[in-house]
KELOVO-82865 format. One record per residue (C-alpha): residue in three letters; y, x, z. Coordinates in steps of 0.2 Angstrom, whole numbers, padded with zeros to 4 digits, always signed. Each point is the difference from the previous one (the first is absolute). Example, Ala and Ser with C-alpha at 12.3 -4.5 7.8 and 13.67 -1.06 7.14 Angstrom:
<milums>
ALA-0022+0062+0039;SER+0017+0006-0003;
</milums>
This chain:
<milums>
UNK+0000+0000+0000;UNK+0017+0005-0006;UNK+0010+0001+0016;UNK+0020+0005-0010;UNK+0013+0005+0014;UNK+0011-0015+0003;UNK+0019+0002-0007;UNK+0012+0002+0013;UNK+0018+0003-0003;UNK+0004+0019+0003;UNK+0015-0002+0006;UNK+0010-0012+0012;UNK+0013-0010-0011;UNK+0011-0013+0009;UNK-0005-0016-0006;UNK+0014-0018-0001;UNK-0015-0010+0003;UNK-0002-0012+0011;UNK-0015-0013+0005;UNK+0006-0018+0003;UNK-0014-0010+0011;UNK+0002-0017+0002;UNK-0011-0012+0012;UNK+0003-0018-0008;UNK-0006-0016+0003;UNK-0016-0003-0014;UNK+0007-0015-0009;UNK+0015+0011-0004;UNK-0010+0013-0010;UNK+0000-0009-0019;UNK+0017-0004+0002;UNK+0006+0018+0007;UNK-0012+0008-0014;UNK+0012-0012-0014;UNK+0016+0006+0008;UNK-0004+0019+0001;UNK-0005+0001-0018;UNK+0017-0007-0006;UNK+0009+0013+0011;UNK-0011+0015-0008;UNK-0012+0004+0012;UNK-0014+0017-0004;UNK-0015-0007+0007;UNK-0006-0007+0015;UNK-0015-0001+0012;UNK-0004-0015+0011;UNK-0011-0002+0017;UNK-0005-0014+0007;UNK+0001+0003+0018;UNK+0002-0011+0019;UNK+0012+0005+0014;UNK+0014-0009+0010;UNK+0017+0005+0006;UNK+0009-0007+0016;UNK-0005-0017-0002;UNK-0020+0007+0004;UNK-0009-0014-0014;UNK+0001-0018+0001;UNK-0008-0014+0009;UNK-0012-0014-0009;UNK-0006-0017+0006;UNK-0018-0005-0008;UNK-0009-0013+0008;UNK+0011-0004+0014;UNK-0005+0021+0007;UNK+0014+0013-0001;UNK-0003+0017-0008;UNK+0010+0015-0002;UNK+0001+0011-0018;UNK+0008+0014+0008;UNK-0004+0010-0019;UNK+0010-0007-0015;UNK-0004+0003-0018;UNK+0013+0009-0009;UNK+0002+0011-0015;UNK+0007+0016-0002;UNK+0009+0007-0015;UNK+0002+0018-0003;UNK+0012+0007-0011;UNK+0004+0020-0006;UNK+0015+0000-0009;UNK+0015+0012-0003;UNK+0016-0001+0014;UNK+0010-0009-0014;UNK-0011-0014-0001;UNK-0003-0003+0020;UNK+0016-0011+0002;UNK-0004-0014-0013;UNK-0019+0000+0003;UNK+0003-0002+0018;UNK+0014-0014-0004;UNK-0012-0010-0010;UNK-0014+0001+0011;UNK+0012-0010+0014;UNK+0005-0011-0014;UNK-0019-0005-0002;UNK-0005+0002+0018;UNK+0013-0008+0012;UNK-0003-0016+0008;UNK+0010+0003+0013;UNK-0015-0005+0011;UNK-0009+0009+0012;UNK-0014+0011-0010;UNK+0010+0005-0015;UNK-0006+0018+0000;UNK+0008+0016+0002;UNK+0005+0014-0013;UNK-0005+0022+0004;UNK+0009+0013-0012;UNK-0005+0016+0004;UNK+0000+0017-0009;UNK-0014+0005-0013;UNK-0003+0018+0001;UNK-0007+0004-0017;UNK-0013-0011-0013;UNK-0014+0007-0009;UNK-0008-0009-0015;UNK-0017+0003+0001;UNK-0003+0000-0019;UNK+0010+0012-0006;UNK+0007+0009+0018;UNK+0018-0004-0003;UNK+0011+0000+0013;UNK+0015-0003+0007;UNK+0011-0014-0008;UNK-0013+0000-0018;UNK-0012-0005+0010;UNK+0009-0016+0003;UNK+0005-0004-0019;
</milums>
């Protein structure tokens, strides 16, 4: 077996990239996913995940018994982009997402520190194109 060394950037290059994580409510997702393509968005990867904030889940009635779902569905929505393109992608995804309601979701940007397509071993901003 063939074991090729992987490529790895030889040198540290400073990177604008950031990655936008967005935890959303599920039914938001399709209409999100409409909205982000008419802004321009370079790809996207989707999880579907559970969790809760502050309000800890929601209480059920069913058959006159009381239960507590202390683990909502919801979806997160990853995004790697260039720095220019972090203020409108994050304005559209409030645009879709707010309901002013309790359980919206929440919005991380953090820093990428480098990106390496595995096809061809680009790196650096390429690797995003």
């Amino acid at each position: 077996m063939n074991m090729a060394a992987p490529l790895i950037p030889n040198s540290p290059q400073e990177l604008n990239v950031k990655r936008i994580e967005a935890v959303i409510r599920p039914e938001r997702l399709e209409l999100l996913r409409v909205r982000l393509e008419e802004v321009g968005y370079p790809g996207i990867m989707v999880s579907e995940i559970k969790g809760h904030g502050k309000q800890r889940g929601v209480s059920h009635q069913w058959r006159g018994t009381e239960y507590k779902e202390y683990f909502l569905p919801k979806t997160r929505v990853e995004l790697i982009v260039k720095d220019s393109q972090v203020k409108p992608l994050v304005d559209a995804i409030i645009e879709v997402c707010r309901s002013k309601a309790v359980g919206d979701g929440k919005i991380f940007i953090t820093n990428v520190e480098d990106s390496v397509r595995i096809r061809t071993g680009e790196t650096g901003d390429v690797a995003l194109t």
